[in-house]
N, C-alpha and C positions, 0 to 999 in steps of 0.2 A: 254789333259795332265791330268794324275792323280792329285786327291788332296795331299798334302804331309801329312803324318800321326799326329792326335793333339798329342800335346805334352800335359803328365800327369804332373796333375798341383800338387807342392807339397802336399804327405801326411799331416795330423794331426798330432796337439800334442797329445798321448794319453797319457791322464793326469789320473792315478793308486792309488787307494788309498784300504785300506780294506774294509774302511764303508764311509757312505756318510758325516756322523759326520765330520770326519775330515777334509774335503773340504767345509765342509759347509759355511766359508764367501767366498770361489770362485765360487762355484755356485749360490748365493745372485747377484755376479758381472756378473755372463757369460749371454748371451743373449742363452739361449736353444732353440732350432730348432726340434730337435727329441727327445723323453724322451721314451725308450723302457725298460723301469723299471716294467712297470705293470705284476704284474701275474711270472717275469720272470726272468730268471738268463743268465749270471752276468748284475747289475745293472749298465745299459748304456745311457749316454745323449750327446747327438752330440749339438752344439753350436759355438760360439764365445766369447773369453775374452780377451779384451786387444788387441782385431785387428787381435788375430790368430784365425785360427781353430784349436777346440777341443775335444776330446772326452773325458767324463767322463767317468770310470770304476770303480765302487767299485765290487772288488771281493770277498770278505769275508776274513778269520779271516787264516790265516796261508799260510803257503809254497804250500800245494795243493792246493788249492783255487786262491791266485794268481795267479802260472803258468798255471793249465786249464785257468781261464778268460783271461791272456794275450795272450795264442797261441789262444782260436778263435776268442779273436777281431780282432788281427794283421789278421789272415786270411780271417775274414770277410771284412775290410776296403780293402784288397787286390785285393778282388775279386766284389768290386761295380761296374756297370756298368761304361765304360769309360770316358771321361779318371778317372781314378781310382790311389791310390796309395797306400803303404800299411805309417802303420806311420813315418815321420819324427821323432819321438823322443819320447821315454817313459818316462816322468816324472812322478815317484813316491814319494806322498806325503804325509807324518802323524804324525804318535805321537812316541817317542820312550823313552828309559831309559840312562841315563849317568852313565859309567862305572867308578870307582873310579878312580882317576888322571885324567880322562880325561881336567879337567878343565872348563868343559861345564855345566851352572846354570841352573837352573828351568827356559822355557818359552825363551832360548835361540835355535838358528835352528842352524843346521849342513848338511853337503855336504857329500856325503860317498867321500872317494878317493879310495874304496876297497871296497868287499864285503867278510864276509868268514862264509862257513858253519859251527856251529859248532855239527850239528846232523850227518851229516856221517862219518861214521867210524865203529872202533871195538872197546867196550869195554865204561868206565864209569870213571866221575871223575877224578881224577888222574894217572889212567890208559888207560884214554882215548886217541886211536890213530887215523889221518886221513887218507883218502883215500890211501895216499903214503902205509901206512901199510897194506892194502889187495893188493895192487898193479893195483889198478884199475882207470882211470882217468874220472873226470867228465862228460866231454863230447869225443866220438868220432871222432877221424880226428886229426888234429892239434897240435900243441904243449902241453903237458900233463898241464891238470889243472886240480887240486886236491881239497882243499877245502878252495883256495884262488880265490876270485872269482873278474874278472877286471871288471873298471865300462869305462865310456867314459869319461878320464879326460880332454878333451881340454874343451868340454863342461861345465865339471862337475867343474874346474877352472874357467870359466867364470860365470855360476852360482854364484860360493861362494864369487868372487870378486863383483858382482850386488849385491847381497843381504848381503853383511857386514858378512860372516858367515863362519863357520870353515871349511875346510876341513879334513876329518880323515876318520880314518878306522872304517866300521861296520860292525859288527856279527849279524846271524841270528842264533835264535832256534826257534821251533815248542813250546818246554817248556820255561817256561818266569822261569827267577832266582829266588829262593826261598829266598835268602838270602843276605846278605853283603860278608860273607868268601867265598862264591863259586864267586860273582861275580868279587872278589877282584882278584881269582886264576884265572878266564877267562881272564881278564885285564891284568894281570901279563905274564900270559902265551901267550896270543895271539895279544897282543897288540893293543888294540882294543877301541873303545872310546863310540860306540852308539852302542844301543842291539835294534833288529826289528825281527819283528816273518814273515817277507815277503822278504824282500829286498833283499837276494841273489839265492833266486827264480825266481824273477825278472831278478837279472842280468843274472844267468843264461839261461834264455828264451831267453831274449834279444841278448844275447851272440852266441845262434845258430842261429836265427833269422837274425844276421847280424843289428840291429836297436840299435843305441845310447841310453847310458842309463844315466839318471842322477835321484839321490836319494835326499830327503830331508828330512827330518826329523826334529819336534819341539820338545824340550826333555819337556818330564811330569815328570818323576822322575827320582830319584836314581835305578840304579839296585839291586835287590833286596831289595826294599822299599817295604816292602806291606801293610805298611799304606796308604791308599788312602787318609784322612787326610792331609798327607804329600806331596798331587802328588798337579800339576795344570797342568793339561787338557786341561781346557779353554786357556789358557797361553801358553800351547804347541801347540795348533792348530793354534791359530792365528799368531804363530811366525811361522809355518812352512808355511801356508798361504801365509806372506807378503812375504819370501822369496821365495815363488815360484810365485807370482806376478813378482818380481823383476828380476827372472830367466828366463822365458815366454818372457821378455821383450830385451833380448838377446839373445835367443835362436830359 
């Protein structure tokens, strides 16, 4: 009688960040196993935290840099000798800006409940149109998605409920706000609470990928604050940190 086939044991958390900074008191905690950082790109550490398995990924500094590192990790975990899996779940964690109203202080974390582009399109500022206006949708197949990008909210609700922390919607640009009036008219316009230069890259990957996404973010400043002065950094990482301890921990 044949043996019956192993069953693959759940994927990894792969835990997403830009830089390693901003993980930095989760890695302090994780017990690392593999570290294939040296010499090489994207910056990768396999390990354990908090009882799961984990992959670190820092990908670098924007929306292409993200989505390359997330599609070859996910394929690389895919394809590890058996049994193998690709990840159970993307959690992306860092630092981000508070759009005005939002309601959310210096060194406070937030959950995305939404992702949304706000670089594709036609045109600029006030004239600026999304995808709907060229008539093209995000991704191939499916029900049109445009430059509202879904995250995995049963998840991403259990998150914000463990970690004491908001749920809202986040915006992505490649350009970080120059100002208070332009971030006011993004807020106003798109309704929108937390600004990330990665995060609807991510969901998007994720989103073809088929892999749950949940976002976190510690806010450092104000949008369009560019007094550094005025940001806390430190205060934003460690709040995105504990709430992603706390998210791990239900997830």
């Amino acid at each position: 009688m044949s043996e019956p086939p192993a069953t693959a044991r759940p994927g990894p958390v792969l835990l997403v960040s830009a830089t390693s900074f901003e993980v930095e008191p989760l890695l302090r905690q994780a017990e690392i196993v593999v570290d294939a950082t040296a010499g090489g790109w994207p910056d990768l550490r396999r390990g354990r935290l908090g009882g799961a398995e984990v992959v670190f990924l820092a990908t670098g500094l924007g929306k292409a840099n993200a989505a390359a590192a997330i599609a070859a990790a996910a394929a690389a975990l895919a394809s590890r000798p058996a049994p193998a899996a690709p990840p159970r779940l993307v959690l992306q964690v860092g630092i981000g800006g508070a759009y005005p109203g939002s309601g959310l202080s210096l060194g406070a974390a937030a959950i995305a409940a939404s992702e949304f582009d706000l670089d594709l399109g036609v045109g600029s500022g006030e004239e600026w149109r999304g995808l709907e206006a060229l008539g093209f949708p995000l991704l191939a197949g499916g029900p049109p998605i445009y430059n509202l990008i879904p995250v995995s909210l049963e998840p991403s609700r259990r998150a914000a409920a463990a970690a004491a922390a908001a749920l809202v919607p986040f915006a992505t640009s490649d350009r970080v706000t120059a100002g208070p009036r332009e971030a006011g008219r993004i807020a106003r316009r798109h309704g929108v609470a937390v600004e990330s230069m990665e995060g609807a890259a991510t969901a998007q990957v994720c989103l073809a990928l088929g892999l749950p996404f949940v976002e976190i973010r510690g806010i450092s400043n104000a949008v369009g604050q560019r007094d550094k002065a005025a940001w806390d950094v430190p205060g934003a990482v460690t709040a995105a940190c504990l709430a992603a301890a706390a998210a791990l921990a239900v997830l």
